[in-house]
N, C-alpha and C positions, 0 to 999 in steps of 0.2 A: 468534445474533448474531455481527458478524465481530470479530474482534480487534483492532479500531482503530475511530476516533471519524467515520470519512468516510461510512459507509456500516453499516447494518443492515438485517438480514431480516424481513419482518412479514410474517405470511402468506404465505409463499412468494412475496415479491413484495421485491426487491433495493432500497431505499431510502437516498437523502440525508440522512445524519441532520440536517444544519441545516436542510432547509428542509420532508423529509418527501416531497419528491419524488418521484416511483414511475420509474428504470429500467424503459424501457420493453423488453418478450419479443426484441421483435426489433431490439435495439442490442447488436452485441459489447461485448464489455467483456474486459479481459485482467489477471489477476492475478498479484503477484508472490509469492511466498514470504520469509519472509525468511532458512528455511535455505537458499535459493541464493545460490552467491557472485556471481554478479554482477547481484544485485537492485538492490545498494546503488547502484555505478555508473550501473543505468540509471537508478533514482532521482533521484540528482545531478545527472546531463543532462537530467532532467524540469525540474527545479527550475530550472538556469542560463536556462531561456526565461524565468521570470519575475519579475516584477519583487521588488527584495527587499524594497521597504515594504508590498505585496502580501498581507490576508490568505490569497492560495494557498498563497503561497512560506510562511507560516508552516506553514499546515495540512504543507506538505508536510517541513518542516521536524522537525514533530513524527513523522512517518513515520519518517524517517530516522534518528530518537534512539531509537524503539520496535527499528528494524531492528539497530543497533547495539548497546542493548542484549541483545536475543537472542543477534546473534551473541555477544558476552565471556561470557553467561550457556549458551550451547549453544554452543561446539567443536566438538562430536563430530558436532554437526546439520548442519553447513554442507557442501556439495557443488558442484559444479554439477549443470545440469537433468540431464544424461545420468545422474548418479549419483541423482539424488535422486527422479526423476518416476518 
């Protein structure tokens, strides 16, 4: 399972956790870490497109509170991609 509430693994098959929806093989999809430093940032500018009464803007809201607490709980973790991939 992934580490946050958006998305889980079932059978090797990448799913929506609210609705169970199956990610389909052949849709990219792009994942951030949250030891890179500048996840949070793109983050942010995900978030400013949408609306804030918006349950996205929460969902993604929640994101952001997960990423930040990593980063104050892991220091030593946080990089950029060059250092950290």
């Amino acid at each position: 399972m992934l580490n946050n509430r958006i998305f889980t693994i079932d059978h090797d098959q990448l799913k929506f956790t609210a609705s169970n929806a199956v990610v389909p093989d052949d849709e990219p999809i792009f994942v951030l870490l949250a030891r890179d430093k500048n996840a949070l940032s793109t983050i942010r500018s995900y978030q400013s497109t949408m609306r804030p009464t918006s349950d996205e803007w929460k969902v993604i809201q929640d994101v952001i509170d997960d990423f930040l607490k990593f980063k104050n709980e892991n220091p030593v973790s946080m990089g950029t991609p060059d250092e950290i991939y």
